[in-house]
C-alpha positions in Angstrom: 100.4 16.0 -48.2 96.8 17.2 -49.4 97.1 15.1 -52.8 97.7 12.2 -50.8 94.9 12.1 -49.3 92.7 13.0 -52.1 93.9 10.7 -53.7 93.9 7.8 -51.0 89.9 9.0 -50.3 89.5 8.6 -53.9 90.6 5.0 -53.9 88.4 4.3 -51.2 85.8 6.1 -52.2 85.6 3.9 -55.4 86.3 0.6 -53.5 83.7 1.1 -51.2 81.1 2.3 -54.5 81.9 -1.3 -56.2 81.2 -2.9 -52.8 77.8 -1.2 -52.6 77.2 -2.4 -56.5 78.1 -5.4 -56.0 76.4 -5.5 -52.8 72.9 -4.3 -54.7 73.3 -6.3 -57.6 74.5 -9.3 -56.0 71.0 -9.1 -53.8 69.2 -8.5 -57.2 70.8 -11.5 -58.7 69.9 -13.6 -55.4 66.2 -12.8 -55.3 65.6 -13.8 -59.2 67.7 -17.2 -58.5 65.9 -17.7 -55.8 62.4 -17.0 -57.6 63.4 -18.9 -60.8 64.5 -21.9 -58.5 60.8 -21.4 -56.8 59.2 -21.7 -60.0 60.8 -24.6 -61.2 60.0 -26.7 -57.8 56.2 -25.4 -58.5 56.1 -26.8 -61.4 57.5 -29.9 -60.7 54.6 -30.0 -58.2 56.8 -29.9 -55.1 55.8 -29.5 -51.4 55.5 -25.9 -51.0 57.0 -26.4 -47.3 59.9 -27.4 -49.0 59.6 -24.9 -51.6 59.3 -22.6 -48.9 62.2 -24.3 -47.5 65.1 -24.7 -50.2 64.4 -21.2 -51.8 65.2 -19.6 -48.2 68.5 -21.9 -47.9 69.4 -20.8 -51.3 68.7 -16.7 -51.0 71.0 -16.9 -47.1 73.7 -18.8 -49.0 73.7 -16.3 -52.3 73.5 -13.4 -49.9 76.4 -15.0 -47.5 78.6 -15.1 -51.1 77.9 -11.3 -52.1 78.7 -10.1 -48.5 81.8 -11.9 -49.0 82.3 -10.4 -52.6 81.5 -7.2 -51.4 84.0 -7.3 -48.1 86.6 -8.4 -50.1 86.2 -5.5 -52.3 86.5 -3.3 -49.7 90.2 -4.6 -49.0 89.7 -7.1 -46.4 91.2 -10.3 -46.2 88.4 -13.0 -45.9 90.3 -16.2 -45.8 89.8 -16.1 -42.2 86.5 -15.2 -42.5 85.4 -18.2 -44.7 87.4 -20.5 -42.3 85.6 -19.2 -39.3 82.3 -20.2 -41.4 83.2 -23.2 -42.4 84.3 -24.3 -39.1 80.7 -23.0 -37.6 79.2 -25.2 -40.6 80.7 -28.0 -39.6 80.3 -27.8 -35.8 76.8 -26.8 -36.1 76.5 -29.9 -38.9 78.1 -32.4 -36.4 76.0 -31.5 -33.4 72.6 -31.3 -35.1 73.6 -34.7 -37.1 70.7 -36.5 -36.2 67.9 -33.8 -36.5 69.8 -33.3 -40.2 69.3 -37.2 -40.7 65.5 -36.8 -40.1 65.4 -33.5 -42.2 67.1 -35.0 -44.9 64.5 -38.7 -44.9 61.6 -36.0 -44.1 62.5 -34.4 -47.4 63.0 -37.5 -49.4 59.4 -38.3 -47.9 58.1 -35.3 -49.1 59.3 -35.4 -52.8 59.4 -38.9 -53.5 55.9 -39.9 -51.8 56.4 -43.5 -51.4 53.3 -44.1 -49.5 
């Protein structure tokens, strides 16, 4: 009975290990996307509000995937979890849809400058 449990905490000692890499590295990853996406906008001479903007959309999406990675690692089933978010996406899409319509022509405003 004793070996069963060492090894059953030894399985779930290294699942939740990965979990916390992934977890780290995933974050890493995300911030120097996020930075290199930055710089590129700058360069193109962007708005920095919506430089400000796309790079903070970007680093909660990459940081929503690596949670994901990382819970999934741990053993736990996410399909529900990723329904339940999409289904928040899309309610929160369709109720805000015409404050989204102006963000979206505010942006277009912004990068294409037509006046």
């Amino acid at each position: 009975m004793d070996e069963k449990y060492q090894l059953m905490l030894m399985d779930y000692g290294v699942r939740i290990v990965t979990a916390l890499v992934i977890y780290i590295v995933g974050k890493w990853l995300a911030r120097i996307i996020t930075s290199l996406v930055r710089k590129t906008m700058e360069k193109q001479k962007i708005d920095p509000a919506l430089v400000s903007f796309s790079g903070n959309v970007l680093y909660f999406f990459l940081v929503v995937v690596v949670v994901v990675a990382a819970i999934t690692q741990l053993g736990v089933q996410t399909t529900f979890l990723i329904a339940m978010i999409g289904a928040g996406t899309l309610a929160i899409g369709l109720s805000l849809q015409g404050s989204l319509a102006n963000l979206a022509s505010g942006v277009l405003i912004v990068i294409l400058k037509p006046f």
